[in-house]
MIZA-379365 format. One record per residue: x, y, z of N, C-alpha, C in turn; residue in one letter. Coordinates in nm, 2 decimals, padded with zeros to 4 digits, always signed. Example, Ala and Ser with C-alpha at 12.3 -4.5 7.8 and 13.67 -1.06 7.14 Angstrom:
MIZA-379365
      n.x      n.y      n.z     ca.x     ca.y     ca.z      c.x      c.y      c.z   resn
   +01.32   -00.57   +00.78   +01.23   -00.45   +00.78   +01.32   -00.33   +00.78      A
   +01.28   -00.22   +00.71   +01.37   -00.11   +00.71   +01.29   +00.00   +00.79      S
END
This chain:
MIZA-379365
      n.x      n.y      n.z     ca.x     ca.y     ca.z      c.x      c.y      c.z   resn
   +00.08   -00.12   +00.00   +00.00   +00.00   +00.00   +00.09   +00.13   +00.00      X
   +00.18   +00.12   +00.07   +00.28   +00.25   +00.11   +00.35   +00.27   -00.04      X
   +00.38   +00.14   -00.09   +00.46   +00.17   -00.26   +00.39   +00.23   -00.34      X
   +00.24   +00.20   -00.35   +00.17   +00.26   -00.44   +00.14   +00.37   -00.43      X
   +00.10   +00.43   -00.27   +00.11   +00.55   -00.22   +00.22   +00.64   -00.31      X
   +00.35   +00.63   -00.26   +00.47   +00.66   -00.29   +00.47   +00.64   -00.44      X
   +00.45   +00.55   -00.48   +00.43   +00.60   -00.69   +00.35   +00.70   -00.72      X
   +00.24   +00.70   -00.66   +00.11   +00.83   -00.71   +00.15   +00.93   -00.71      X
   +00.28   +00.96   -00.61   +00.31   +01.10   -00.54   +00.48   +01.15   -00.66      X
   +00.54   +01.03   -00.66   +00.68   +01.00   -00.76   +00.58   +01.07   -00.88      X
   +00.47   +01.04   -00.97   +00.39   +01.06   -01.06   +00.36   +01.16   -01.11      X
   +00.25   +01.22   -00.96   +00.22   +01.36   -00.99   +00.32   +01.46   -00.95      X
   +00.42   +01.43   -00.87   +00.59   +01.51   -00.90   +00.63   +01.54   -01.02      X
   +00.65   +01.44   -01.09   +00.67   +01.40   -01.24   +00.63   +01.51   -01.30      X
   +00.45   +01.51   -01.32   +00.43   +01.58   -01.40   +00.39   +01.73   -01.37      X
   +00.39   +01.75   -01.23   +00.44   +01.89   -01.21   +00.57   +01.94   -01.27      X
   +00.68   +01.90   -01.26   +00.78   +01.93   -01.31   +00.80   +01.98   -01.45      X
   +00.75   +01.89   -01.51   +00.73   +01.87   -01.67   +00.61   +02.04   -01.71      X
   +00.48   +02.04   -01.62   +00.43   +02.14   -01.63   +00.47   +02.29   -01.61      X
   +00.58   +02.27   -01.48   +00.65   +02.39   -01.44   +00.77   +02.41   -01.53      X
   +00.84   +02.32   -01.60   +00.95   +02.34   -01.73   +00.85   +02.42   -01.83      X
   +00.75   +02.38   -01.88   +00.69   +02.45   -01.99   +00.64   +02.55   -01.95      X
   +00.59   +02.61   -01.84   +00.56   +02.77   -01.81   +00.66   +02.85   -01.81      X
   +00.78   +02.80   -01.76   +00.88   +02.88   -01.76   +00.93   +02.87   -01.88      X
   +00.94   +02.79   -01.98   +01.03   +02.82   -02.14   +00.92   +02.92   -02.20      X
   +00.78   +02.94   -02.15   +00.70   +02.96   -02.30   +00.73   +03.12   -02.22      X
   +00.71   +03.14   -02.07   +00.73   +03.28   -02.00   +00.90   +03.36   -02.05      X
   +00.95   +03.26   -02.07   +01.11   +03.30   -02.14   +01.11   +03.37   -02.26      X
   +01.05   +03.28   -02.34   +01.03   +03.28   -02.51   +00.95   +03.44   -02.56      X
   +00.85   +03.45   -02.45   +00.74   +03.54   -02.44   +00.83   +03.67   -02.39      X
   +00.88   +03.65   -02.31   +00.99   +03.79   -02.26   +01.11   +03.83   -02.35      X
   +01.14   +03.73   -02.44   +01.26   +03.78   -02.49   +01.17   +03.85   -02.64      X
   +01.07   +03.73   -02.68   +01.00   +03.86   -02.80   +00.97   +03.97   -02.77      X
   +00.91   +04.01   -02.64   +00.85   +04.14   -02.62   +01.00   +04.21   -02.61      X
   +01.12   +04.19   -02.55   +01.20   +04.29   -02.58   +01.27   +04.31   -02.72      X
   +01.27   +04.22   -02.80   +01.25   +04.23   -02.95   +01.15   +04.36   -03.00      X
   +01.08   +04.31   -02.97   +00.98   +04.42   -02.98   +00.96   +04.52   -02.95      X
   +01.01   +04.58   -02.86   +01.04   +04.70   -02.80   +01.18   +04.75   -02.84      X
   +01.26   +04.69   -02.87   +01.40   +04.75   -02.94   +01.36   +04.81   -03.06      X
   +01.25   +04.77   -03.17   +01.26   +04.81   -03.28   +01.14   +04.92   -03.22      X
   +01.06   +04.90   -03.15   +00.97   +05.04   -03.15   +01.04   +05.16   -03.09      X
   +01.13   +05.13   -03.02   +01.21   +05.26   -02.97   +01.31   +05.30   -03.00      X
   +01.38   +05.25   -03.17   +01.45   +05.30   -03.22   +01.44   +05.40   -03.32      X
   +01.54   +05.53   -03.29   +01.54   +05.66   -03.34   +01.68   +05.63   -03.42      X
   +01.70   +05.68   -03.56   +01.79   +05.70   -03.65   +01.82   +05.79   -03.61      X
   +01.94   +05.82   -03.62   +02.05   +05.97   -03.62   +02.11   +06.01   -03.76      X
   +02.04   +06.09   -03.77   +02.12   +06.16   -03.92   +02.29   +06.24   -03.89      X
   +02.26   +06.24   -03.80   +02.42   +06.28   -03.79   +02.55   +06.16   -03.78      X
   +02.51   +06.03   -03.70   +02.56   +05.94   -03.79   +02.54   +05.87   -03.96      X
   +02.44   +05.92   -03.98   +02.40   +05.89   -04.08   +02.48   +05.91   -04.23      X
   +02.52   +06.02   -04.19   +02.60   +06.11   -04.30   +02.73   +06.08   -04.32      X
   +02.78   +06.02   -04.23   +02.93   +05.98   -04.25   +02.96   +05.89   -04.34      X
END
């Protein structure tokens, strides 16, 4: 009884883990686009480098 106990628990460990790996890559993935994204919206040309 105690082993099967102790599998159920090994199990849903398991796939917590598995669930907490994928929130955190997609919250990764999701933060590094948005600063993508924000680099090109807040870039200003300089015509004074420009001209060289």
């Amino acid at each position: 009884m105690a082993k099967k106990i102790l599998k159920i628990i090994g199990i849903i460990a398991a796939v917590a883990a598995v669930v907490a790996g994928i929130y955190f890559a997609v919250k990764k993935i999701k933060e590094k686009k948005a600063a993508e994204a924000n680099d090109e919206e807040n870039y200003v040309s300089c015509s004074c480098c420009e001209a060289q």
